[in-house]
Structures are given as structure tokens and as C-alpha cells.
DRENBABA-294305 format. One record per residue (C-alpha): residue in three letters; x, y, z. Coordinates in steps of 0.001 Angstrom, whole numbers, plus 524288, in hexadecimal, padded with zeros to 5 digits. Each point is the difference from the previous one (the first is absolute). Example, Ala and Ser with C-alpha at 12.3 -4.5 7.8 and 13.67 -1.06 7.14 Angstrom:
! residues 2
(rec "ALA",(8300C,7EE6C,81E78)) (rec "SER",(8055A,80D70,7FD6C)) 
//
This chain:
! residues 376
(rec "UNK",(81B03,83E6F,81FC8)) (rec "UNK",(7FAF3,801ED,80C78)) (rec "UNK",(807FA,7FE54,80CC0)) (rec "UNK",(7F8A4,7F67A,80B03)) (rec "UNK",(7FFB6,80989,80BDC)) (rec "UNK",(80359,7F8DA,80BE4)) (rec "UNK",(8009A,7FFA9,80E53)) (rec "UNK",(80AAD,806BB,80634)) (rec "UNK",(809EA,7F47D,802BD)) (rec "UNK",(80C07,808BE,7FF11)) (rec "UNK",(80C7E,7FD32,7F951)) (rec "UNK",(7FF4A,7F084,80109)) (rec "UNK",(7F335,7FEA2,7F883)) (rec "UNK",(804B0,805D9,7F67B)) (rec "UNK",(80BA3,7F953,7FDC7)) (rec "UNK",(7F8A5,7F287,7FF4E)) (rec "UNK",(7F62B,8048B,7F7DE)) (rec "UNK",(80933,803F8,7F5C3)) (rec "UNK",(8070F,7F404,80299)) (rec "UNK",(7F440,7F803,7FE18)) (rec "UNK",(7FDF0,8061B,7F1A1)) (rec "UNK",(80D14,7FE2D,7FB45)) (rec "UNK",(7FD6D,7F27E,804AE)) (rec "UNK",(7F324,7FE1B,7F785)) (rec "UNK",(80606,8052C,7F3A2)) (rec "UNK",(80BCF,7F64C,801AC)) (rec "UNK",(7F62C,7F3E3,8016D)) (rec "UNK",(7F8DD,80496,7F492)) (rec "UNK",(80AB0,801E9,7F7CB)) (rec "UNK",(80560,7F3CD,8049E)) (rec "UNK",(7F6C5,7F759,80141)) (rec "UNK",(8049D,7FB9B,80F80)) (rec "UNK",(7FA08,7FE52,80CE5)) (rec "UNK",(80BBD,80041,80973)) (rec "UNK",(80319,808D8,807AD)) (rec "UNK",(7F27F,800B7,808CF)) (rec "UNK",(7FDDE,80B7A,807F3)) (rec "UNK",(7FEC7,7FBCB,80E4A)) (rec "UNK",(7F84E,808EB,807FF)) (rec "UNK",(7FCC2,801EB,80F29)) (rec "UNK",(7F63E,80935,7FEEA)) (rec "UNK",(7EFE8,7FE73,800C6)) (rec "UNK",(7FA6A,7F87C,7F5F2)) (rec "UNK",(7F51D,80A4F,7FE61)) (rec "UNK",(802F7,80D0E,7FEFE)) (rec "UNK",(7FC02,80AA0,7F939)) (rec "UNK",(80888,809C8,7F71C)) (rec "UNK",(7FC67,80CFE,7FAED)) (rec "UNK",(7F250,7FA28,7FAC3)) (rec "UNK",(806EA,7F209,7FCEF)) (rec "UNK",(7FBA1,7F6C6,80A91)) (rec "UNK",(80BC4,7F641,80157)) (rec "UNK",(7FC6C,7F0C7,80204)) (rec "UNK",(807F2,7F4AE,800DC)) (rec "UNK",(80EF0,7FF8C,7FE3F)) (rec "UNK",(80AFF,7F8A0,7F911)) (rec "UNK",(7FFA8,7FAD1,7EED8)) (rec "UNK",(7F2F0,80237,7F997)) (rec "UNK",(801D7,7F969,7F1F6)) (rec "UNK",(7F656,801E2,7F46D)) (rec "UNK",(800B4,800BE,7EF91)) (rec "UNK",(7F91F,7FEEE,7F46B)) (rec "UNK",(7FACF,80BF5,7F726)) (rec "UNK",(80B7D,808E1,7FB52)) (rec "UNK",(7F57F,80A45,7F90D)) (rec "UNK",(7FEB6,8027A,81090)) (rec "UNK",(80ED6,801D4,802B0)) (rec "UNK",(800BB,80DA7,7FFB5)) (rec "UNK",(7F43E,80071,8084A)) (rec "UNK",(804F8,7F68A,80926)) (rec "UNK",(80E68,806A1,80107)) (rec "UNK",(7F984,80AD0,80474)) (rec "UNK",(7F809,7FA1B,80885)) (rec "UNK",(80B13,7F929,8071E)) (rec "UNK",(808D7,80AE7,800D7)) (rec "UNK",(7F6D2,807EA,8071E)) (rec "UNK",(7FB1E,7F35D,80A32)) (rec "UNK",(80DBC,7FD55,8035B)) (rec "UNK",(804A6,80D1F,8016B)) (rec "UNK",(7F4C6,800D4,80A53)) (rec "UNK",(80074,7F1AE,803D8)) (rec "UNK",(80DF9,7FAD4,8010B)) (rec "UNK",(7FC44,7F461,807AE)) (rec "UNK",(7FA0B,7F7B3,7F28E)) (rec "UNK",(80723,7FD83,7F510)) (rec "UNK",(7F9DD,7FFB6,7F3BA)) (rec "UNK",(805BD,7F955,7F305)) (rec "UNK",(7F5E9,800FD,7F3BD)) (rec "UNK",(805A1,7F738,7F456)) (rec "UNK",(7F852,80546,7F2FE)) (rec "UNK",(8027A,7F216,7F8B8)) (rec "UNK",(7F073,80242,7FA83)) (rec "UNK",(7F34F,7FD83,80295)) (rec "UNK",(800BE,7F01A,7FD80)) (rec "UNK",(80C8F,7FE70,807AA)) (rec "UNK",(7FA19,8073B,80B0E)) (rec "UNK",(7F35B,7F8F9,800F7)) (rec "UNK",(80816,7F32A,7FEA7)) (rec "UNK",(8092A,802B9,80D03)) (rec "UNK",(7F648,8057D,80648)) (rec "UNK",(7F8DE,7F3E6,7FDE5)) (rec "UNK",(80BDB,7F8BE,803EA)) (rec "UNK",(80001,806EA,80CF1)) (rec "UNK",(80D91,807AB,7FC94)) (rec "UNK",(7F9C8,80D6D,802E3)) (rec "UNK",(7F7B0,80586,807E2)) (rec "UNK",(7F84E,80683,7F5D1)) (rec "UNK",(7FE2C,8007C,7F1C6)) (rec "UNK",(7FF3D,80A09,7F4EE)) (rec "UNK",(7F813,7FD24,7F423)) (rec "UNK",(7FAA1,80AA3,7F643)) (rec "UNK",(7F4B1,7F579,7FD04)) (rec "UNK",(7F88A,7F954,80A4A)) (rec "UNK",(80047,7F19F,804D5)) (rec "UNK",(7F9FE,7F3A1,7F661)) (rec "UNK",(7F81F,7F7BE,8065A)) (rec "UNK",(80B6C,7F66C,7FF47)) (rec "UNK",(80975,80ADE,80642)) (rec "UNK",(7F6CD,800BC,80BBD)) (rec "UNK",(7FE32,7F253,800FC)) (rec "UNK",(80F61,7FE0C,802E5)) (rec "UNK",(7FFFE,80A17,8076D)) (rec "UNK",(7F966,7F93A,8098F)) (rec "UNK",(80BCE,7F53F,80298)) (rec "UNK",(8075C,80B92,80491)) (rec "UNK",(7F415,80A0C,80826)) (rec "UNK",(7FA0D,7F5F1,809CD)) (rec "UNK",(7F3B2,8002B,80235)) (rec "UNK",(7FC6D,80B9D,7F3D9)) (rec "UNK",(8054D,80446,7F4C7)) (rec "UNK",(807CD,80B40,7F7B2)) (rec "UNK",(7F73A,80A57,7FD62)) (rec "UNK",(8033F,80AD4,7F656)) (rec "UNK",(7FFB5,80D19,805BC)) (rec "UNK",(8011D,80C31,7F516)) (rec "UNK",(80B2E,80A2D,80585)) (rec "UNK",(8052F,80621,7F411)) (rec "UNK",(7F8E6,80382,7F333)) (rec "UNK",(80662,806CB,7F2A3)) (rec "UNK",(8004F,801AA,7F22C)) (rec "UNK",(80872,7F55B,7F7B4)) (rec "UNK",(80625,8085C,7F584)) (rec "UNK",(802EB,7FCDC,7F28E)) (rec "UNK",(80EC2,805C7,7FD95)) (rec "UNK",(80650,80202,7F1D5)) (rec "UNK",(80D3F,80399,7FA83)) (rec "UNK",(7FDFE,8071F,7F33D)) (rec "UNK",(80860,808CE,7FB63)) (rec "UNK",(7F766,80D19,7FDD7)) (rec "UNK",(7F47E,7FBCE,8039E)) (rec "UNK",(7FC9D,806C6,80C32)) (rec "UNK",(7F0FC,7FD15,800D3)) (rec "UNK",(7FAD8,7F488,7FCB1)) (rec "UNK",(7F041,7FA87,8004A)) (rec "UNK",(7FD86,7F23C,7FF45)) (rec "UNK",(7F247,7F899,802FA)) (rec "UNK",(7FE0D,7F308,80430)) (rec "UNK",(7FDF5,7F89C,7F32D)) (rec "UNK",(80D9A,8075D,7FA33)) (rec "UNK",(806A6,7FB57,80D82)) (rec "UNK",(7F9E5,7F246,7FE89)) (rec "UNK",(806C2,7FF3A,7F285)) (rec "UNK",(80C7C,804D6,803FA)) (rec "UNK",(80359,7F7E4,80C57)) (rec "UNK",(7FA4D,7F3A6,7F7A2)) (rec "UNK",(8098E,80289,7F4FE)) (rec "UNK",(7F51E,803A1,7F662)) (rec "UNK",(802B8,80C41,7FDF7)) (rec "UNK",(81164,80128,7FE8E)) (rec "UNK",(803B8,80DEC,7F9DD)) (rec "UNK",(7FD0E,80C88,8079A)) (rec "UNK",(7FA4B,806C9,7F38F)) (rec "UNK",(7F647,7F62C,7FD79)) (rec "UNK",(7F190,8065D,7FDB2)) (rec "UNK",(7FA1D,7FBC0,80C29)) (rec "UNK",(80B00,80851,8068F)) (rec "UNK",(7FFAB,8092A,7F584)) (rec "UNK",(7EFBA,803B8,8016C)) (rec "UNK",(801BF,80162,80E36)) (rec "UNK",(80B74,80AA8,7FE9D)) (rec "UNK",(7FE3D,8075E,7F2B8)) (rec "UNK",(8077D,80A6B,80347)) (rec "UNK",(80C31,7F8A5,80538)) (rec "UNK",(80C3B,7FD02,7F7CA)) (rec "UNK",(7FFA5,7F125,8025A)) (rec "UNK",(80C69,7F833,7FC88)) (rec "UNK",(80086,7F365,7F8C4)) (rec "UNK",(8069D,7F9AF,80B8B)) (rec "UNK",(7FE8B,7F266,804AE)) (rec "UNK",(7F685,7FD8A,80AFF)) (rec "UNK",(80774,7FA17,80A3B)) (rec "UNK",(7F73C,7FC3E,808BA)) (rec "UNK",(8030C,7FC99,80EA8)) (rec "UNK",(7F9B6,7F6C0,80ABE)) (rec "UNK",(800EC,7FA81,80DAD)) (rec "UNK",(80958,7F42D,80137)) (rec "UNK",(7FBB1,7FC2C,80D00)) (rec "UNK",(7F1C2,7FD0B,80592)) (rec "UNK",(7FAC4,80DAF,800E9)) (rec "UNK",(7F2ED,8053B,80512)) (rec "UNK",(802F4,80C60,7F64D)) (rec "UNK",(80108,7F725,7F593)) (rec "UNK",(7F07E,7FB24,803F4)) (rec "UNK",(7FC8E,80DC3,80295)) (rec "UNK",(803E8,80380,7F27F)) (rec "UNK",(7F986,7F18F,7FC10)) (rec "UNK",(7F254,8049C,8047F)) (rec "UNK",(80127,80C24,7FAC6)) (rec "UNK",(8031A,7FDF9,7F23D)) (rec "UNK",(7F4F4,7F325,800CE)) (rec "UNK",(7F59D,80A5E,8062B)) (rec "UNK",(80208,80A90,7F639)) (rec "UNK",(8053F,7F874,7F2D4)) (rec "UNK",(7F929,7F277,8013D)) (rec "UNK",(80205,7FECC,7F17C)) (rec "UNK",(80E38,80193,8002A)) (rec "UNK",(8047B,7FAE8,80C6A)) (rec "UNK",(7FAF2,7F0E3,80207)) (rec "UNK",(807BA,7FC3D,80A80)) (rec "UNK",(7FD05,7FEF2,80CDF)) (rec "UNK",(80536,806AF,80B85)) (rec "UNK",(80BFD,7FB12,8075C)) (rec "UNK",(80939,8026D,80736)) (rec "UNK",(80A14,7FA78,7F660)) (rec "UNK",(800DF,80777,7F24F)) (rec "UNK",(7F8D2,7F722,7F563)) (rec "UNK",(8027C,8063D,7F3A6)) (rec "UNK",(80AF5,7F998,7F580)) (rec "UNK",(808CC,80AAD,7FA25)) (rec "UNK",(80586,80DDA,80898)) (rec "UNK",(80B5D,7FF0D,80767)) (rec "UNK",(800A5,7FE11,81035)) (rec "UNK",(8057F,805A4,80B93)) (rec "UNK",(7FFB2,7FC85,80E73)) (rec "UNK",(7F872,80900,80A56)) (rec "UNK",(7FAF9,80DA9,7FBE3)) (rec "UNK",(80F0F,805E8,80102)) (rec "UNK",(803F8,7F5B9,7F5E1)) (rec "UNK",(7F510,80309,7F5C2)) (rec "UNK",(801F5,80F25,803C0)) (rec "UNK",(80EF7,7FDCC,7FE6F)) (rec "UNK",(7FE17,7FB63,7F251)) (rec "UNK",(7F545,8091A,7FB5C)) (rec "UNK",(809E6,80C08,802C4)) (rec "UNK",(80BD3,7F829,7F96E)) (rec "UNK",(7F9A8,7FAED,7F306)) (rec "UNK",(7FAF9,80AC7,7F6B1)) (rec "UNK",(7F245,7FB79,7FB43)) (rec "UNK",(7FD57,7F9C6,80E67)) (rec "UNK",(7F167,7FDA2,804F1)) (rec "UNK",(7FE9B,7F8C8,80BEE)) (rec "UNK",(7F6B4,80236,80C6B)) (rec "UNK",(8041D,8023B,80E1E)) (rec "UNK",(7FB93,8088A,80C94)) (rec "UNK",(7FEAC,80EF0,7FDCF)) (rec "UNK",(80B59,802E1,80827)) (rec "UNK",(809AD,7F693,7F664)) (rec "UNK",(7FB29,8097D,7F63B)) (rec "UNK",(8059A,80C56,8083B)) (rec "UNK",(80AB2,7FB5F,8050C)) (rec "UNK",(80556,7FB7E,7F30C)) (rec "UNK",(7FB4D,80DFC,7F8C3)) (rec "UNK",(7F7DC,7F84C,7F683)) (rec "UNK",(7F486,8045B,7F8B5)) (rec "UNK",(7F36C,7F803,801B2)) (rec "UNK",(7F4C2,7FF06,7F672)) (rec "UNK",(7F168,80530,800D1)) (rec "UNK",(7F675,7F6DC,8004D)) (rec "UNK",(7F375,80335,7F508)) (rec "UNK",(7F4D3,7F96A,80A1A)) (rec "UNK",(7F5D0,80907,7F868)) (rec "UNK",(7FE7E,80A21,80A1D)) (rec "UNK",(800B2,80DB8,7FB68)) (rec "UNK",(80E3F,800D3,7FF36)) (rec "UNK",(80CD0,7F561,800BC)) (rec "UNK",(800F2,7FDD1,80EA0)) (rec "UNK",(80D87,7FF3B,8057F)) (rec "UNK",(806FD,7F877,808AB)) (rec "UNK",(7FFC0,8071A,80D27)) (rec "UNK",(7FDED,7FBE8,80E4C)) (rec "UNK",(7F4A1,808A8,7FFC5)) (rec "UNK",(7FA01,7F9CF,7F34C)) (rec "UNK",(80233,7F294,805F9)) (rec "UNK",(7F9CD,804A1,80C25)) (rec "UNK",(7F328,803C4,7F7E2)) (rec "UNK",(7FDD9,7F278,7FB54)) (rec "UNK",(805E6,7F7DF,80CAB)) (rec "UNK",(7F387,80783,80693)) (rec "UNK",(7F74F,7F8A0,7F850)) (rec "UNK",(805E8,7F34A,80576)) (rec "UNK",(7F662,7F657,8086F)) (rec "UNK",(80254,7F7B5,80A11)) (rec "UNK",(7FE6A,7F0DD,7FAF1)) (rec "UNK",(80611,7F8CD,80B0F)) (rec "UNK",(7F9B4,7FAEF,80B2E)) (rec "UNK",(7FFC4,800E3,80FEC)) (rec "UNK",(80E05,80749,80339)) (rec "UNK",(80406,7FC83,7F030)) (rec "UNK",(801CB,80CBB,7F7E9)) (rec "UNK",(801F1,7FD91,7F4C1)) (rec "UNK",(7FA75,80AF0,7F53E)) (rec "UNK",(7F9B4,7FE45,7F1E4)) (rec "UNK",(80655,80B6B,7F78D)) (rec "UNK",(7F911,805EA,7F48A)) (rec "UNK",(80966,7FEA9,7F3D4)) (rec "UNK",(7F61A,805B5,7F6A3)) (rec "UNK",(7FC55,80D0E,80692)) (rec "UNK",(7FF17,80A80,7F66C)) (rec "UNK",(7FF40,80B0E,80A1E)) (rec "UNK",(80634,80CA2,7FC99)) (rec "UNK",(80E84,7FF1A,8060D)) (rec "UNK",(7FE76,7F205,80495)) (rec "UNK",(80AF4,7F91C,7FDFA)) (rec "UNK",(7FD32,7F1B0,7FD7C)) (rec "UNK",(80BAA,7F7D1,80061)) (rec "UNK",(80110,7FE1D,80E3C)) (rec "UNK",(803B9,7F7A7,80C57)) (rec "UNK",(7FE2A,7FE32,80DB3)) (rec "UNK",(80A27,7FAD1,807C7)) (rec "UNK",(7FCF5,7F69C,80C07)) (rec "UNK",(80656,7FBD8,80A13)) (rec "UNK",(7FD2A,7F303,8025A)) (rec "UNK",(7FF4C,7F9A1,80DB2)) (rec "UNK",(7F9A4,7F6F1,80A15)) (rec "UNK",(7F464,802C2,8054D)) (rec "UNK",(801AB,7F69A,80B92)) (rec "UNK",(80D43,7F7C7,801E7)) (rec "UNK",(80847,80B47,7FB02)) (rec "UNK",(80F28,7FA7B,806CB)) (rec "UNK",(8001B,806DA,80FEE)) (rec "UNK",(80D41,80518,7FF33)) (rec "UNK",(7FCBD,808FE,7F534)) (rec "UNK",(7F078,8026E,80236)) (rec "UNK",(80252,80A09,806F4)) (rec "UNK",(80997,80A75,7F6DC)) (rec "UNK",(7F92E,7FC05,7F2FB)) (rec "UNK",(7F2D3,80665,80659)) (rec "UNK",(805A3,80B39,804A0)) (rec "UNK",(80913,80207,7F333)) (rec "UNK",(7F283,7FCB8,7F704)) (rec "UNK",(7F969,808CA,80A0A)) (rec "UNK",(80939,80AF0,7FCEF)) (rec "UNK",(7FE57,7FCE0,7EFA8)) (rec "UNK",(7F151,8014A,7FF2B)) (rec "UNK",(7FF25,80C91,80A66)) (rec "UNK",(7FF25,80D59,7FBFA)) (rec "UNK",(80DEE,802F3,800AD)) (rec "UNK",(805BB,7F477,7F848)) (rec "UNK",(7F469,8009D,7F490)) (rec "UNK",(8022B,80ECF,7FDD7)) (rec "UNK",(80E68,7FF81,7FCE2)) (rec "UNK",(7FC4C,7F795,7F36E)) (rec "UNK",(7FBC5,808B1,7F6E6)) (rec "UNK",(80E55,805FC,800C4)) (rec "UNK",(80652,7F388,7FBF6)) (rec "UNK",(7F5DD,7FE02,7F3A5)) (rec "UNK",(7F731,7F695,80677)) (rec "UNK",(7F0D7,802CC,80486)) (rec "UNK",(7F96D,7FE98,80DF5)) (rec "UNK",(7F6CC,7F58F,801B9)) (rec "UNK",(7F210,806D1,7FEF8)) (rec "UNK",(7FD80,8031B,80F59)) (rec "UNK",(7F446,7F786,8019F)) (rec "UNK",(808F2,7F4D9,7FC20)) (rec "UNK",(80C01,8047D,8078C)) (rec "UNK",(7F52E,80076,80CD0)) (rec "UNK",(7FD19,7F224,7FEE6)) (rec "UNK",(80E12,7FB6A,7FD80)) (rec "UNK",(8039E,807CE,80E56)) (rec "UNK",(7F30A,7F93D,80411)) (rec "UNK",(80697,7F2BC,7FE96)) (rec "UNK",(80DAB,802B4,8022F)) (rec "UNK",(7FE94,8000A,81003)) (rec "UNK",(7F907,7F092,7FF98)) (rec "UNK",(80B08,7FA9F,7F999)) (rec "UNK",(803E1,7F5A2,808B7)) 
//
């Protein structure tokens, strides 16, 4: 990890910077927002190449395939920004869009973008305009197994289909079998593991699997997990917790999960010369592909699912951060632009590929600093 250089502020600084992340991690973890740093200082100011704004609680949630992303993020604005205080709650995409939309947080995360329904209540709480989705973080979604001995693992979306649908319940049946001839497949039970909660990984995953196995996957693509059958966990963590503790696990979660918990994650058979796997830079190959759909100051991107492009990695998202465009609340304007600001720069997109995500393609990243500054 890189350290944020900053400007020479001597011993005191220092102190409150490290103050200020000890503080973050403790809200996190805990789920509070007492304790509000009080600061005298300018509201603007800039720090090492962090350009402070605003001061005091700056609350947000939703996606937790993000939290890594955002940890790091925070860390690094507070260590050069002591003044704001910054609590992200991953409760998932849904519960994020919903308090947002309740006016509870300043801004939103949400690995899908806003229904036309979402945008419309957004309006009760952004006078005079609207959320508007704007792309910050992109990355594979892996597919993680437990399976004793089996090291390497292909699977293509039909297979996949079958398995999360409960069609397909023993990891040596054929389908498995034709995709991995040389592997010494167990006659294990499938257990199969999903999102409890309203997920935009879940949809990800959704449009995926209805892109590139229409046949086998007839259900559309939500936010909440609409298969009968598998077995459910709450955030990424909780499916990630259970695909490392159950032997003959499958479940679905940001790359990262995947790492952290030292699991092994399938290769995806998308027809391209060889299995493609789940990588940041693999994800990045297909998330380049991505157009924008949304309109005016909107961002929201239209990913290709069914790329067959030699080391494109298709199961993707793009995580948004959702906020006003106009009537965004005035005591917190001011440190979500500069903290978004510092997200979608240089600095705060090229640490991402260390934590297992992918940068947002530049020309996309260009506009989303492009709109940042009229938030008002």
C-alpha cells in the first residue's frame, strides 16, 4: 500500500491523522457515528495531492463487494483530511439505495445502477434533481470452491447455470466431468451458496448467467437471489465465510473475498482460446467494453456478459456511487465532492488493482471527475 505524502504539518498532523483512522475502523466495525471530529481549520485545503473539503460526519453504505475498496479509500482521506469523518456501512446494494433514498446518507453504494422507480424516490429526498449513478470502482465477481484436491477447476456458463439452480447436485457429474477430464473429481455434494440480502452481485451474476446461458438460467436479474434450492449468507464476507468452512462450497463474491480467504476460484469456458481467469486485469479487459447508457450527468454503463475475447473475464460489476445531482444535504456537499473527487483521480483509481478490483476505463473515470465538481 501506498503512503499519502503530505504537507509538512509537523508532529500534530500526524497525530490526528492517525487518530482519525483508528477512528474510521472503530465506526466501521461498530456500526456508530459518535464521537464527531470537530475541527477549526479551513474547510478547503489541500493535502499531499488530497484536496480537503468540508468538515465534521460524512455517512454513506450499501455495496460490500466495494468495502475493501472503500477501507482503503478512507484510510488514506482521513489520514490526509482529519477534519471529515467518514463511516461506510456495507449492509448491500438494496439497503444502501433504500437509506440513501431515505435521506440517512449522504451517498449511496450500489454495484447495479438505479430503476426507474429508485430514481423516482430519489427525488423526495434531492430537491430540485435526482440520484444519478456515477461508476467509481469496477472488478471481477469470482466464483470460489472448496474441494478437496481439486486445485483447478473450469466451469462455463450453462454448467454454472445448473449448479447454482440445483440442477446439477454432485461435483462428478458429466457436465463437470467434460469440462475437467483430467481432474480427480469427488462425488461430493454441491453445496451451493447465495446472497441473503439484496445484492447488486447477486444481479451482476443474474445478467451474466441470463446473457451467456439463456437456456439454463430463466430468471431475471435482481437484486434479490431468485432461485429455490442453495444455501444463503449475508454480504460477500458471509457467503466467503461459508465457502472456506463447508467442503464442496460454491458461492460468488468480489475477487478480493476470494484472496483474502485463500480460496480457489473457477475458470470460466466463454469460448475464447483458453479458460479465462478471474483477475483484475481480465475484468479490466471486458469492463473496457462497457458503454455509457445513462443520460445528462447519469453514468450508468451497459456491460458485455457474452464477450468471448481472449482473457476477458465476463462475470463482472461496476460499482456506483450514487448521489444527488442537485439538492445533495449543505452540511455535507461539500466533503462528499472532495472525498469522490479523491476516489475517481489518478491516485485513488491506481491503488485498486492491488486490492483485486479494476480501474474504471479512463474515458469513463474523465467524465465521472467531469461531474463530480457540479454537485450541488
Amino acid at each position: 500500500m501506498k503512503l499519502q505524502r503530505r504537507n509538512a504539518r509537523g508532529l500534530r498532523a500526524v497525530t490526528l491523522g492517525a487518530a482519525a483512522v483508528s477512528t474510521a475502523l472503530l465506526l466501521t466495525a461498530c456500526g456508530s457515528d459518535d464521537n464527531t471530529q470537530q475541527g477549526g481549520a479551513d474547510t478547503t485545503k489541500a493535502a499531499g495531492n488530497i484536496k480537503c473539503g468540508g468538515e465534521g460526519k460524512l455517512l454513506a453504505s450499501g455495496s460490500s463487494a466495494q468495502k475493501n475498496a472503500m477501507d482503503l479509500w478512507i484510510k488514506n482521506y482521513m489520514a490526509a483530511c482529519p477534519d471529515v469523518q467518514i463511516n461506510y456501512n456495507p449492509i448491500g446494494s438494496g439497503g444502501g439505495i433504500t437509506q440513501f433514498n431515505q435521506g440517512t446518507t449522504a451517498f449511496a453504494g450500489s454495484d447495479s445502477a438505479l430503476k426507474e422507480d429508485e430514481v423516482e424516490a430519489s427525488k423526495k429526498i434531492c430537491k430540485d434533481g435526482q440520484g444519478i449513478n456515477l461508476p467509481l470502482v469496477g472488478g471481477p465477481v469470482a466464483v470460489s470452491y472448496n474441494l478437496s484436491g481439486v486445485d483447478d477447476l473450469v466451469l462455463d456458463a450453462p454448467t454454472l447455470a445448473k449448479i447454482f439452480d440445483s440442477k446439477i447436485k454432485k461435483w462428478d457429474d458429466p457436465a463437470i466431468k467434460k469440462l475437467n477430464p483430467d481432474a480427480e473429481l469427488p462425488s461430493t455434494d454441491i453445496q451451493a451458496f447465495h446472497r441473503s440480502d439484496e445484492s447488486g452481485t447477486t444481479q451482476n451474476l443474474g445478467k451474466y448467467l441470463g446473457a451467456a446461458a439463456e437456456k439454463d438460467w430463466s430468471y431475471v436479474a435482481e437484486k434479490s437471489w431468485p432461485a429455490k434450492g442453495g444455501q444463503s449468507a449475508s454480504g460477500s464476507s458471509g457467503v466467503a465465510a461459508q465457502v472456506k468452512q463447508v467442503e464442496g462450497a460454491i458461492g460468488y463474491f468480489e475477487l478480493s473475498y476470494a484472496t483474502s480467504n485463500d480460496l480457489n476460484s473457477v475458470k470460466l469456458d466463454t469460448g475464447a482460446a483458453e479458460p479465462v481467469e478471474a483477475t483484475s486485469e481480465n475484468a479490466s479487459k471486458a469492463i473496457a467494453a462497457a458503454k455509457v447508457v445513462g443520460e445528462g450527468d447519469d453514468l450508468a454503463l451497459e456491460l458485455d456478459y457474452t464477450t468471448k475475447a481472449d482473457g476477458a473475464y465476463p462475470i463482472i460489476l461496476v460499482t456506483y456511487e450514487i448521489a444527488c445531482d442537485k439538492g445533495n444535504k449543505a452540511e455535507t456537499l461539500e466533503a462528499m465532492k472532495s472525498f469522490l473527487t479523491y476516489a475517481a483521480g489518478e491516485d485513488g483509481q491506481k491503488i485498486l488493482s492491488d486490492e483485486g478490483y479494476a480501474p474504471v476505463p479512463d474515458e469513463i473515470a474523465q467524465k465521472v471527475r467531469e461531474v463530480i465538481p457540479t454537485l450541488s
